[in-house]
BAMAR-732580 format. One line per field, with one value per residue (C-alpha): x, y, z; residue in three letters. Coordinates in Angstrom, 3 decimals. Each point is the difference from the previous one (the first is absolute). Example, Ala and Ser with C-alpha at 12.3 -4.5 7.8 and 13.67 -1.06 7.14 Angstrom:
xx = [12.300 1.370]
yy = [-4.500 3.440]
zz = [7.800 -0.660]
r = [ALA SER]
END
This chain:
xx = [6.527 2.125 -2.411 0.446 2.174 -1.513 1.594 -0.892 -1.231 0.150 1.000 1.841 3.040 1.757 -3.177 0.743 1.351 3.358 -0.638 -3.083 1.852 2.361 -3.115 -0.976 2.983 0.843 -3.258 -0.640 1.066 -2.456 -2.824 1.610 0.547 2.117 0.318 -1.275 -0.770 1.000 -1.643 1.283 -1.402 2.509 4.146 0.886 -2.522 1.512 3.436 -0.549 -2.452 3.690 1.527 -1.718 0.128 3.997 -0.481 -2.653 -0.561 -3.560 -0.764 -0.896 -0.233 -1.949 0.638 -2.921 -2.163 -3.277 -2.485 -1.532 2.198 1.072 0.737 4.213 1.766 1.069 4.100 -1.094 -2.282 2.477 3.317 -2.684 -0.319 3.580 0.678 -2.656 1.901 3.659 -1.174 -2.575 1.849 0.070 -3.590 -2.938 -2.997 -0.769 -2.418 -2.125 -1.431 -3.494 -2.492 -1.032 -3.640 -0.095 1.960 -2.673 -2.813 1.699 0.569 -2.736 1.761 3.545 0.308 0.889 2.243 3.187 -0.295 -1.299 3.384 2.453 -1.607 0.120 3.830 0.271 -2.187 2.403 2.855 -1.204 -0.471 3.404 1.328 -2.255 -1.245 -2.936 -2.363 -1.387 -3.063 -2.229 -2.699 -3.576 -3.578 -0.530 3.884 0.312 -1.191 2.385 2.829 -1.369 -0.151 3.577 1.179 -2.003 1.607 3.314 -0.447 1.009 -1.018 1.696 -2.323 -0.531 -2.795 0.540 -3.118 -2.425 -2.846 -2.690 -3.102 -0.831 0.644 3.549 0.370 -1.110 2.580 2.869 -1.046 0.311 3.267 1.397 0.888 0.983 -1.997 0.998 -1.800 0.312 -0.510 -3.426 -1.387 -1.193 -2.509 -0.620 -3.103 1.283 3.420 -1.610 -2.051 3.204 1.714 -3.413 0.460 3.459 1.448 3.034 2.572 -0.128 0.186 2.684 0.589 1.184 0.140 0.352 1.650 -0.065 -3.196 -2.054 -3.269 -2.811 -2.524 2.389 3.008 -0.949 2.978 2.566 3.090 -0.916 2.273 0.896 -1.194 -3.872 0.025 -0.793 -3.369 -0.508 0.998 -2.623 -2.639 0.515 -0.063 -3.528 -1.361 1.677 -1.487 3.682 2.368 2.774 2.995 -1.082 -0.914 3.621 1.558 -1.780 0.645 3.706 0.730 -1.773 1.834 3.443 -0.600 -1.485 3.013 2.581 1.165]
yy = [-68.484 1.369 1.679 -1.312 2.338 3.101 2.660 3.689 0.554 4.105 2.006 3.089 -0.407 3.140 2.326 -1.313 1.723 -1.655 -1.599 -1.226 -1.417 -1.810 -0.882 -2.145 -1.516 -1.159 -2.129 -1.469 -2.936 0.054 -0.122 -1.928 2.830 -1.381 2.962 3.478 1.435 3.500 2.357 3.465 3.401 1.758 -0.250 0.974 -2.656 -2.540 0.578 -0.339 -3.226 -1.252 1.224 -1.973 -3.351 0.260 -0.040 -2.654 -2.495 -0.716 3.653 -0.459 3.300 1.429 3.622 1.922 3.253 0.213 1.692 1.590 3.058 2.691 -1.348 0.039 1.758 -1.018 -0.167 -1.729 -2.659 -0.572 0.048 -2.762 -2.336 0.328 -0.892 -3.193 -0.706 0.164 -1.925 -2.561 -3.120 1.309 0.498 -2.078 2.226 2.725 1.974 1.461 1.335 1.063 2.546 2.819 -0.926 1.973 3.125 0.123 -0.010 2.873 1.451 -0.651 2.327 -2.422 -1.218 -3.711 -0.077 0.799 -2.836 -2.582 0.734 0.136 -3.398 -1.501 0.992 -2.324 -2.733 -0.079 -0.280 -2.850 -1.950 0.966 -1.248 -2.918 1.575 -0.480 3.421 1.429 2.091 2.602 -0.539 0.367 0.336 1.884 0.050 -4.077 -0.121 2.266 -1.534 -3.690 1.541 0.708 -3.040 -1.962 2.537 -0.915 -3.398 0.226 -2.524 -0.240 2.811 0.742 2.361 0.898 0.728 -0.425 1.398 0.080 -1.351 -3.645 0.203 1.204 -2.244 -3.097 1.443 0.154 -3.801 -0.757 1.544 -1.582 2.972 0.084 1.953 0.396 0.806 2.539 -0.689 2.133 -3.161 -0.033 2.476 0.687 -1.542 0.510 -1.259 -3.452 0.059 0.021 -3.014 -1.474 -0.027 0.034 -3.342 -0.159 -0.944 3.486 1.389 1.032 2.066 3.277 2.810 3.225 1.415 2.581 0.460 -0.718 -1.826 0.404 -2.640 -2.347 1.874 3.196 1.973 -2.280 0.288 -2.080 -3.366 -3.036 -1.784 0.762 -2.040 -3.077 2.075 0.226 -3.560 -1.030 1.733 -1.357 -3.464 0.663 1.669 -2.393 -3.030 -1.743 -0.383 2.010 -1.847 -0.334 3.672 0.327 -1.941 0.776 4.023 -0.269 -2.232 2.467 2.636 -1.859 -0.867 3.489 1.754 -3.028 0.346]
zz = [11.013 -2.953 -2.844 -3.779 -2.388 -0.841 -2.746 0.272 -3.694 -0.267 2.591 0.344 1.963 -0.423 1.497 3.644 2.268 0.565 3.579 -1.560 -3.378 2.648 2.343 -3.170 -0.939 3.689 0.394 -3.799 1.798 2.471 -2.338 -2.752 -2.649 -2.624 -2.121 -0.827 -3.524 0.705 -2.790 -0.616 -0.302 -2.460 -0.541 3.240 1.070 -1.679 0.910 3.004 -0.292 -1.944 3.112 2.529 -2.022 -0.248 3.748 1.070 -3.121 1.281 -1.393 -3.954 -2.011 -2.502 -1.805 -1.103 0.399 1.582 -1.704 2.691 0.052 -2.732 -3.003 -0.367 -2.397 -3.287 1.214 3.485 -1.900 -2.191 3.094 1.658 -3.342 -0.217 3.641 -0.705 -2.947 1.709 3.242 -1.546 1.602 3.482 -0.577 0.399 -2.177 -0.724 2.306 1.797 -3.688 -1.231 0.034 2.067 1.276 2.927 -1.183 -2.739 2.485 2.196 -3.726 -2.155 -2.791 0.083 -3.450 0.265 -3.840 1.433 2.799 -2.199 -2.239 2.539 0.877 -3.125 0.006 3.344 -1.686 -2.679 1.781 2.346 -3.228 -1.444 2.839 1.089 3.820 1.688 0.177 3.087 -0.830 1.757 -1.890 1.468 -1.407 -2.807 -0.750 -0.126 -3.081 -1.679 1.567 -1.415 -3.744 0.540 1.239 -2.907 -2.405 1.216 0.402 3.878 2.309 3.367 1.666 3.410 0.743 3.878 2.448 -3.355 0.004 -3.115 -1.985 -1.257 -2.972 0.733 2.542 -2.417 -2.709 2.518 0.659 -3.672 -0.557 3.273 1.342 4.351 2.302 4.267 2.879 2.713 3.653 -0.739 -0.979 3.156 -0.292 -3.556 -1.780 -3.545 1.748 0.806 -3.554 -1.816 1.567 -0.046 -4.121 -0.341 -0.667 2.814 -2.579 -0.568 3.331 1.597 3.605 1.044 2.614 -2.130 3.314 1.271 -0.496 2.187 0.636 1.999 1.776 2.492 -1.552 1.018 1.368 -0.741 -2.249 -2.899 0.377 -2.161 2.472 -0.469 -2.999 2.388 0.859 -4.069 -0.833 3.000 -1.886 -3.090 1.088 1.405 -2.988 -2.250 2.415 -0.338 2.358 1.091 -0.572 -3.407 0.212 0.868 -2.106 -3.347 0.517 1.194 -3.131 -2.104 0.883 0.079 -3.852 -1.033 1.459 -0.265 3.308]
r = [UNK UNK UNK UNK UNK UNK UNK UNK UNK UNK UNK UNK UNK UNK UNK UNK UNK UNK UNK UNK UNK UNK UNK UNK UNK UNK UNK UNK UNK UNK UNK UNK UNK UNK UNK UNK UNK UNK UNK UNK UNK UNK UNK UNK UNK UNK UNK UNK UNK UNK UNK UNK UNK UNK UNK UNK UNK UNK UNK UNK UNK UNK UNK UNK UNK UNK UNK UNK UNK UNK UNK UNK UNK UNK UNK UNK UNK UNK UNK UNK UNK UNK UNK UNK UNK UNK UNK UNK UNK UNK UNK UNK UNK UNK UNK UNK UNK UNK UNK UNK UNK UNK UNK UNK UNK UNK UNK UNK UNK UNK UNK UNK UNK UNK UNK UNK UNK UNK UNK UNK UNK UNK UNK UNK UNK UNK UNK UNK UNK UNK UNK UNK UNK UNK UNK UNK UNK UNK UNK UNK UNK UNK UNK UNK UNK UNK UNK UNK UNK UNK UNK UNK UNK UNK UNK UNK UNK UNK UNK UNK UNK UNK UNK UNK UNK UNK UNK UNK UNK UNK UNK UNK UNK UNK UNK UNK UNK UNK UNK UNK UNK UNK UNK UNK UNK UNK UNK UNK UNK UNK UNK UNK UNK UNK UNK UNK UNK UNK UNK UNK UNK UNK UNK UNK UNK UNK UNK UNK UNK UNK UNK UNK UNK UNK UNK UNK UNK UNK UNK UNK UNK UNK UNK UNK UNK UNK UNK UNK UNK UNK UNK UNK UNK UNK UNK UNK UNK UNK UNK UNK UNK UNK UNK UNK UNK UNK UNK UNK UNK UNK UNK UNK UNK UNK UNK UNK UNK UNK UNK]
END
């Protein structure tokens, strides 16, 4: 029996291995994958994420630069804005974007400023030109990122594989901002806590591949088709069933992405 419509909400196509990438596209079918929010990494990440869509329309793009890596310089931040800028109708938002929580832990002396800038820059150009936001934006750095959304007045958020306190979580309620959930749902307490208290208009689904997860998944190449695993999970904690499950987080994501 066919499984409803699912859409990938943030993963990163273009860190496959090719046979992989094509592994993927060949069986969306078979697991009823309508689309794929591929996020980027840097420029060269998001040409290519431009690349792929020109090729297989169920691929939707977003430009960005993750903050978990060296900061960029001043001419590539501003040759990635510009690209952004140039390309913003083949694109669907801007991201993956945010703040480097685990470099800081490996680096306790990283100075946080210059991301927090450079991310405000990205911020303000999703509201210039009216795109969605896809945030890495975990614990103690959630709460940044929310002051600058206020202070910008931006609303259509997506914080990916969340992770943080109540308080931030009950704020991110408030402002209506969308969370998604990993496969590790599975396995993780605080996982289960989250969609426990988060109401599932907000919610949306996603892979993050290729990373991988551990528990049933252990071992596997991380594939859009786990998100069946996730969506039964959520049902259960939720106590509602799946086809509404189903439908509710495919139509979120549809109208937060407008796909």
């Amino acid at each position: 029996m066919c499984k409803p419509a699912l859409i990938d909400s943030h993963i990163h196509l273009d860190l496959y291995e090719p046979i992989e990438r094509e592994k993927i596209l060949q069986e969306l079918g078979l697991y009823s994958v309508e689309a794929l929010i591929s996020v980027s990494f840097h420029l060269r990440s998001s040409k290519k994420n431009i690349e792929f869509a020109k090729k297989d329309s169920r691929i939707k793009p977003a430009a960005g630069f993750h903050p978990e890596q060296e900061l960029p310089s001043d001419n590539d931040a501003e040759e990635l804005l510009s690209f952004i800028e140039l390309h913003h109708k083949e694109l669907i938002a801007i991201g993956e974007v945010g703040l480097p929580y685990y470099k800081m832990k490996e680096n306790p002396t990283l100075v946080p400023e210059a991301y927090i800038e450079l991310l405000e820059r990205f911020i303000i150009q999703a509201k210039k030109l009216d795109k969605p936001i896809i945030l890495h934006g975990i614990y103690e750095h959630a709460p940044i990122i929310c002051d600058l959304l206020e202070k910008h007045s931006v609303h259509k958020a997506h914080f990916h594989w969340f992770k943080g306190d109540g308080k931030t979580v009950e704020r991110m309620i408030e402002n209506g901002y969308f969370i998604s959930i990993t496969p590790d749902i599975l396995y993780e307490d605080d996982i289960q806590d989250l969609v426990r208290k988060y109401p599932i208009k907000g919610m949306m689904v996603e892979t993050d591949g290729p990373w991988r997860f551990e528990g049933v998944f252990q071992g596997r190449m991380t594939h859009p088709g786990m998100m069946h695993r996730t969506i039964e999970k959520i049902a259960e904690l939720k106590s509602m069933p799946e086809t509404e499950i189903y439908n509710q987080l495919f139509r979120n994501t549809a109208e937060f992405y407008s796909v």
